[in-house]
C-alpha positions in Angstrom: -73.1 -110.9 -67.9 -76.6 -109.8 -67.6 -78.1 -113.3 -68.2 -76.1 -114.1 -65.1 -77.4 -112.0 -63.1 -81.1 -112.3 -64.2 -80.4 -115.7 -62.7 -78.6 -115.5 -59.8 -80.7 -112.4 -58.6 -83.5 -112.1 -59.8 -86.1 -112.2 -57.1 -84.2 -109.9 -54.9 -84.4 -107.1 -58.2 -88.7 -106.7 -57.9 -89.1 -104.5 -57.0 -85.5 -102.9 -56.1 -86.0 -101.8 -52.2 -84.0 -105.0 -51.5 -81.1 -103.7 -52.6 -81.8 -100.6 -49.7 -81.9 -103.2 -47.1 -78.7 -104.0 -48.1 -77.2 -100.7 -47.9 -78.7 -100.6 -44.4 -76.7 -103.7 -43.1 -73.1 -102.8 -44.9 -73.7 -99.6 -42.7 -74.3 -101.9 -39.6 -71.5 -103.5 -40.7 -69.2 -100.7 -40.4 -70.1 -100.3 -36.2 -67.0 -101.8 -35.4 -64.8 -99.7 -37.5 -66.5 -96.9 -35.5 -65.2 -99.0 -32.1 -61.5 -98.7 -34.4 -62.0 -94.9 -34.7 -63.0 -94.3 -31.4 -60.1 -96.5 -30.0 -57.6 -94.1 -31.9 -58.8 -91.3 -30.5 -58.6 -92.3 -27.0 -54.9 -93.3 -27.9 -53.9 -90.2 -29.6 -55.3 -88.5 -26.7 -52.7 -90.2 -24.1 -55.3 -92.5 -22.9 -53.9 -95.5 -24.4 -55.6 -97.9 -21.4 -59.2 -96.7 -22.5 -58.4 -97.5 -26.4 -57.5 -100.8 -25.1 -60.2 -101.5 -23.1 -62.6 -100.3 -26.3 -60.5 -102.7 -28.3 -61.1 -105.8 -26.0 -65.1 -105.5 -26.5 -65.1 -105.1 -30.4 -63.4 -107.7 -32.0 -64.2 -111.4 -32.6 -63.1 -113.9 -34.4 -64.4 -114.2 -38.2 -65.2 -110.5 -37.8 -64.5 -108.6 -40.8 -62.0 -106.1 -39.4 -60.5 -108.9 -36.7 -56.9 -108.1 -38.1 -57.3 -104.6 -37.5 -58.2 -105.3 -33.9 -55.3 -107.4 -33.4 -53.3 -104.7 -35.2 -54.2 -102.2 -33.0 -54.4 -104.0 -30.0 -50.5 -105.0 -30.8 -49.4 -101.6 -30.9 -51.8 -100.0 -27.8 -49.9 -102.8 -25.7 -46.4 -102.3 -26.7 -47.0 -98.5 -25.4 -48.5 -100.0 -22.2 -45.1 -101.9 -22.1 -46.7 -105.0 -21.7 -44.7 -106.9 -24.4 -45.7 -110.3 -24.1 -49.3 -109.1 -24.8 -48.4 -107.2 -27.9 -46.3 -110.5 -29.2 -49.4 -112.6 -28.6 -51.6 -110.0 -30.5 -49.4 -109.2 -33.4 -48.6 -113.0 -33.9 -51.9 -114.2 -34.3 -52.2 -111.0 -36.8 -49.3 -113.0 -38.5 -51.2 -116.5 -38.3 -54.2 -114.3 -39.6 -52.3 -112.8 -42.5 -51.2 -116.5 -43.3 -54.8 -118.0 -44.0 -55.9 -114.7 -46.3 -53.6 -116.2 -48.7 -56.9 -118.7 -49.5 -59.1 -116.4 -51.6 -62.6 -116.6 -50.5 -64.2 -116.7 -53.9 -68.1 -116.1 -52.1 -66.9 -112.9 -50.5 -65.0 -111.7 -53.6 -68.2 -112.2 -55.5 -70.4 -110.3 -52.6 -68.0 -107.3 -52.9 -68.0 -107.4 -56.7 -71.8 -105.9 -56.5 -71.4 -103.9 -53.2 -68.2 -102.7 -52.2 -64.5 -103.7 -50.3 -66.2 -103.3 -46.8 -67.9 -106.4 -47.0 -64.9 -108.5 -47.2 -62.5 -109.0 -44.3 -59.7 -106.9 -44.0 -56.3 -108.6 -45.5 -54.1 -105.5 -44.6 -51.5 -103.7 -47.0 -48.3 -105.2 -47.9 -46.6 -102.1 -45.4 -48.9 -103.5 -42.5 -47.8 -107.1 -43.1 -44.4 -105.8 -42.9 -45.0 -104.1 -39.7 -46.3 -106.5 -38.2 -42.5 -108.4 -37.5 -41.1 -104.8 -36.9 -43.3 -104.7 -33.5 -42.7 -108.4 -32.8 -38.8 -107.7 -33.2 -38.8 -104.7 -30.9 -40.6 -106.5 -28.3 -38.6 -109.0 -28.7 -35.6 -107.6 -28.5 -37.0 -105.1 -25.6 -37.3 -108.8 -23.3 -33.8 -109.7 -24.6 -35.3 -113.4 -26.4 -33.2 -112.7 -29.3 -33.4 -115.9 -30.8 -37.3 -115.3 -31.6 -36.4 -112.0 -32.6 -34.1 -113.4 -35.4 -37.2 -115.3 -36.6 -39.4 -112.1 -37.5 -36.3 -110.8 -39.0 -36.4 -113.8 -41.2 -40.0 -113.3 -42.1 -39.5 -109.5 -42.5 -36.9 -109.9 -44.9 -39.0 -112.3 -46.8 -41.9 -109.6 -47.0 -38.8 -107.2 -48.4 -38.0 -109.6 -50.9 -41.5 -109.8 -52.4 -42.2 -106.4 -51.7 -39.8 -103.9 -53.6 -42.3 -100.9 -53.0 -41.2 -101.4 -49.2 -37.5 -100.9 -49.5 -37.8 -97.1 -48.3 -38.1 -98.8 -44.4 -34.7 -98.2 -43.4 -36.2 -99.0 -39.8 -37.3 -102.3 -40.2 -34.4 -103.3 -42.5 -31.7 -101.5 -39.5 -33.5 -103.9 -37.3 -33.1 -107.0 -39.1 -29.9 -106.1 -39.2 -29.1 -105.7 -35.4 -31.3 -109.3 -35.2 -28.6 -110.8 -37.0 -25.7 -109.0 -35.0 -27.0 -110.2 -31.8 -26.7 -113.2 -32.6 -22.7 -113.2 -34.3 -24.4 -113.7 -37.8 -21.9 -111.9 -39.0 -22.5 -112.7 -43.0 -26.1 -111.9 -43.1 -25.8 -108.7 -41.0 -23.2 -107.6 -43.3 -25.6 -108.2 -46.5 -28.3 -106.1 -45.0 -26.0 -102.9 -43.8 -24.3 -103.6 -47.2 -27.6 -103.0 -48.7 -28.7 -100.2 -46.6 -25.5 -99.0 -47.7 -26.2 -98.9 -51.6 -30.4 -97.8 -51.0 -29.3 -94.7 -48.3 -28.9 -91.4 -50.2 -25.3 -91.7 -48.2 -23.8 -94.7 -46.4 -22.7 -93.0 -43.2 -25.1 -94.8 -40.9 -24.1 -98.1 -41.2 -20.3 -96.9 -42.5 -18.8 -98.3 -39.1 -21.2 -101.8 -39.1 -20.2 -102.3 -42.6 -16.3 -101.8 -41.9 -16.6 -103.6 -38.4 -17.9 -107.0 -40.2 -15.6 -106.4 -43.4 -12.9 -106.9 -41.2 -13.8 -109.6 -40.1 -14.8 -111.8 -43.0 -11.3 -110.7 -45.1 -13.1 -107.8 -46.9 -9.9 -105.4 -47.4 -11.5 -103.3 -49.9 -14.9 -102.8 -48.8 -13.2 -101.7 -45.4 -10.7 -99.2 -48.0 -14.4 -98.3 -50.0 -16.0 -97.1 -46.0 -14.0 -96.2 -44.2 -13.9 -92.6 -45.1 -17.2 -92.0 -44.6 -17.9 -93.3 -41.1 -18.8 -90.2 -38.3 -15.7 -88.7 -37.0 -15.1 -88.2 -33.3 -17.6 -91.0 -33.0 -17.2 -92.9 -29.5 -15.7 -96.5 -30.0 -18.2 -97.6 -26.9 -17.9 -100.8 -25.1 -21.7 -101.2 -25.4 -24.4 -99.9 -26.7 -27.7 -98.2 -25.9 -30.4 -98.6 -28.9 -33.4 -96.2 -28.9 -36.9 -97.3 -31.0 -38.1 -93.7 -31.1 -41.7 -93.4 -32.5 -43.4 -89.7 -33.3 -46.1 -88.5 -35.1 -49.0 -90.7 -36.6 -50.0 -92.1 -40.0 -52.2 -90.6 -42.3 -55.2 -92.3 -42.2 -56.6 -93.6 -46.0 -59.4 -91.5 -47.5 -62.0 -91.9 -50.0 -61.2 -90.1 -53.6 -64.5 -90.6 -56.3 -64.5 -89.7 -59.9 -68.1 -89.7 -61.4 -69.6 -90.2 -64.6 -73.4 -89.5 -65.9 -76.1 -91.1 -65.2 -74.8 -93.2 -62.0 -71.5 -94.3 -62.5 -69.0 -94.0 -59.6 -65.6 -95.0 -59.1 -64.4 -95.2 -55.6 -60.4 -95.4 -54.5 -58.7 -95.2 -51.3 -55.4 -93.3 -50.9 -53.2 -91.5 -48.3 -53.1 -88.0 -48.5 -49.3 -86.3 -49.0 -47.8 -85.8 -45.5 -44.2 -85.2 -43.9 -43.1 -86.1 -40.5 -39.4 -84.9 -39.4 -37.1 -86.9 -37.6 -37.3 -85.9 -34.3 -33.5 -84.4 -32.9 -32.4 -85.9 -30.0 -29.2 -84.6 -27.8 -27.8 -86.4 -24.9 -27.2 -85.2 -21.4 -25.0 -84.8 -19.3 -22.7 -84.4 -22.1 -23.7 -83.9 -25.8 -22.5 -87.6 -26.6 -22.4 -88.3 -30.0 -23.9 -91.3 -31.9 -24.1 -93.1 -35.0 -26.6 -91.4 -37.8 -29.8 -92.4 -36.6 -32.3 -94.3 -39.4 -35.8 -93.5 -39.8 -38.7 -94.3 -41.9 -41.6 -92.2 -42.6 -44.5 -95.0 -42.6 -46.8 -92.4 -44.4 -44.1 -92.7 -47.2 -44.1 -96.4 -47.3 -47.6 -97.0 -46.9 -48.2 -94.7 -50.1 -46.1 -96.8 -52.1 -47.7 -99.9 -51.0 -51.2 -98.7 -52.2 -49.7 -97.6 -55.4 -48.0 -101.0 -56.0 -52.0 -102.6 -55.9 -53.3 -99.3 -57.9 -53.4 -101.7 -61.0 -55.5 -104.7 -59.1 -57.8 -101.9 -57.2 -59.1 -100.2 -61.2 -59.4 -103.7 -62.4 -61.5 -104.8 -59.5 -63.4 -101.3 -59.6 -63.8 -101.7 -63.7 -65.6 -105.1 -63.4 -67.9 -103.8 -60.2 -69.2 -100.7 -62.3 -70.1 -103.2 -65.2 -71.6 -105.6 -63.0 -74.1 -102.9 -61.6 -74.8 -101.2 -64.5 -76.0 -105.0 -65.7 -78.0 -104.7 -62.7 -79.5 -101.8 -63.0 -80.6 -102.4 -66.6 -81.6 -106.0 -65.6 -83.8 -104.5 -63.2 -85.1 -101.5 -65.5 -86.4 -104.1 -68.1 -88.1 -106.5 -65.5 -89.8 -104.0 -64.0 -90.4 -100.2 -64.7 -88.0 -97.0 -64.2 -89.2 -96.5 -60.7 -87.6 -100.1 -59.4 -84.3 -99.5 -61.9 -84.1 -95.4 -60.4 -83.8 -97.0 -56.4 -81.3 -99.5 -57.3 -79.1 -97.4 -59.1 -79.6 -94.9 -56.3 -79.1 -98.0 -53.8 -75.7 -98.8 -56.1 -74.6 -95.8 -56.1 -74.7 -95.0 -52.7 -73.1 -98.5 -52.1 -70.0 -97.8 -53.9 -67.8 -96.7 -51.0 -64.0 -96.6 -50.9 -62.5 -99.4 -48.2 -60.4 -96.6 -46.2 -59.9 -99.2 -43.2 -55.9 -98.9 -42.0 -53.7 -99.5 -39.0 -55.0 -96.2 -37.0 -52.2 -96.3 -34.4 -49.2 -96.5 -36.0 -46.4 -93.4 -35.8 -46.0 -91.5 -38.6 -42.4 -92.3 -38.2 -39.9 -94.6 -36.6 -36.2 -93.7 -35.8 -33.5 -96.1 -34.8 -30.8 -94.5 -32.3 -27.6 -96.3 -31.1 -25.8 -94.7 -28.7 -22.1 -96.0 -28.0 -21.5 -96.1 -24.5 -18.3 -97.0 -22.3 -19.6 -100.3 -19.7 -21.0 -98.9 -16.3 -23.8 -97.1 -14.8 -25.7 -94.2 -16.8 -27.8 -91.6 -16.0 -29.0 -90.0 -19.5 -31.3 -87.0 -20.1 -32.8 -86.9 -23.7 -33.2 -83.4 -25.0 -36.0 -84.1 -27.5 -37.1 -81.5 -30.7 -39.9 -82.9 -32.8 -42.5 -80.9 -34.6 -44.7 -83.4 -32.4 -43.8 -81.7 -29.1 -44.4 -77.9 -28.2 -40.7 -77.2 -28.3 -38.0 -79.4 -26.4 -38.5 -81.7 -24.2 -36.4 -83.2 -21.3 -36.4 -87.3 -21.0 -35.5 -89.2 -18.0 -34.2 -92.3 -19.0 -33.9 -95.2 -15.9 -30.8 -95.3 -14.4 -28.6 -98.2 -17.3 -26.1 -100.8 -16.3 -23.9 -102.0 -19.1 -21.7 -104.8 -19.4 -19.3 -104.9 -22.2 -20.4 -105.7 -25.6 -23.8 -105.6 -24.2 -26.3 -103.7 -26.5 -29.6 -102.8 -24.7 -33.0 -101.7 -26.0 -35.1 -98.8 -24.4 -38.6 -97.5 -26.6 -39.4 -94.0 -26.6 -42.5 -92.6 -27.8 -42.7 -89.3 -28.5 -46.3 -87.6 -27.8 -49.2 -89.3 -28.8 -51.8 -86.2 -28.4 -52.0 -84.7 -32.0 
């Protein structure tokens, strides 16, 4: 390994302050991650117009963190309510996410000898994933359902490949109610049916599950639910479906272990957190509803980082070796001075990649409300560790015809 790098970088080694300059530009580098930072904040301080216009100046294409702009740009316009932005955004995320599957061997080498930063952001295997839950509410919230059933497609893919995500009871509801839109009766069935087996009790999708054993002949799995769907539970003529989104994610941070003289390990990983559902009561009247399903993301994006713990050690194991090579390389071509900077310069180079999806919620709660057809006028009382006590929520003024199911987004507050 060492004769390799003699080679391949030798001149920049004499005397070592090279390897400062470098060091210099991975920190100019990271100026657009500050644009990221500063975009969240504006967000999470209910100025969610200011983080987009911050977002709009920083990103460009064949920028290292261009998927994180997109990312967050996606998610700053679906709380705007401008939809059709946030599809354009979050799809090209998805075209994005496509073409990473091409390694770039060049910018795997670069970061073997510097760090993660210097390669373009690929996202985590729970980002991916969210990606077609925002393109299948906004979907759904501008009623094109038949596009909405092709993210569900592709989200249940990602599910597929991706065992660590199966805790999204969200995303998986809402492939479900993608397929039930559109009378697939056999495929929403498999996906309840699943939900069913993975919740710690079935009750939330009891009354889906019996509803389309019915009807596909299924006399026992109708027998096997039955008992434990909601009782007093309104048999509505429509329905009224609530994305509710509280709380934020934890954002990754840097953990180190160090060993003598200069050797440093750096790892990302999300801290332990816990966001409650929020509870949500329904005025005039204290109508009931189905068991709500939630995800927390923090949750799910934990287990997505510890599914690629293995690749991140390997990764980190050959970077170590391959500067301690370097260091020695440059300790025997020159004197102690040059090899003391670029360990210094290593060392200081060796920085966890802690870039994430800054403005998702820390959770996301599906709510169907069963409702007779006709006008409503609903109040949502509202109790979230998020919100300084309850809080009252005017929803417009609903027309329902029957068996339609309508979609209304609610986030909870954003300054926290």
């Amino acid at each position: 390994m060492i004769s390799f790098f003699q080679a391949g970088f030798g001149g920049i080694f004499r005397p070592g302050y090279r390897w400062l300059l470098l060091l210099l530009l991975l920190l100019l580098l990271n100026g657009c991650v500050g644009k990221l930072n500063r975009a969240s904040r504006y967000y999470y301080s209910g100025q969610p117009q200011q983080a987009l216009d911050l977002l709009d100046k920083g990103e460009s294409a064949g920028n290292r963190n261009q998927l994180l702009f997109l990312f967050e740009r996606g998610v700053v316009l679906h709380q705007l309510g401008e939809y059709r932005q946030s599809i354009s955004q979050l799809l090209k995320a998805a075209q994005l996410i496509d073409q990473f599957e091409i390694v770039s061997l060049s910018e795997q080498a670069g970061s073997l000898v510097t760090n993660e930063w210097l390669t373009r952001y690929k996202g985590e295997s729970s980002e991916r994933l969210w990606v077609h839950s925002y393109l299948m509410m906004n979907y759904l919230l501008l009623g094109e359902y038949d596009d909405a059933l092709v993210e569900a497609k592709q989200a249940l893919t990602r599910l597929q490949d991706h065992p660590e995500l199966q805790a999204d009871y969200f995303t998986r509801s809402l492939i479900a109610l993608c397929f039930a839109n559109l009378a697939e009766d056999n495929d929403a069935y498999l996906v309840y049916r699943q939900l069913a087996d993975d919740l710690p009790s079935p009750a939330p999708v009891a009354a889906d599950i019996v509803r389309y054993a019915k009807r596909l002949g299924m006399v026992d799995e109708v027998e096997k639910y039955q008992p434990y769907i909601p009782q007093n539970l309104p048999q509505g003529e429509a329905e009224l479906v609530l994305f509710v989104a509280n709380g934020r994610i934890p954002l990754k941070r840097p953990g180190n272990v160090v060993l003598p003289p200069s050797i440093r390990f750096a790892f990302p990983y999300y801290p332990a957190t816990k966001i409650s559902p929020p509870r949500i009561d329904i005025r005039p009247v204290n109508w009931r509803y189905l068991p709500p399903l939630s995800t927390d993301l923090g949750v799910v994006a934990r287990k997505a980082l510890d599914a690629r713990k293995a690749r991140i050690i390997a990764k980190e194991s050959l970077r170590v070796a391959a500067k301690e090579a370097i260091a020695q390389s440059v300790g025997n071509k020159n004197d102690a001075a040059a090899e003391a900077i670029v360990r210094v310069a290593l060392f200081l180079l060796e920085e966890p990649d802690t870039r994430s999806w800054q403005t998702l919620p820390g959770r996301l709660t599906l709510v169907r409300i069963p409702l007779p057809a006709g006008r409503h006028k609903l109040q949502l009382e509202v109790d979230s560790t998020a919100l300084n006590g309850r809080q009252i929520i005017d929803l417009p003024e609903l027309y329902l015809r029957q068996g339609q199911r309508i979609f209304y987004p609610l986030r909870l507050s954003t300054t926290n």
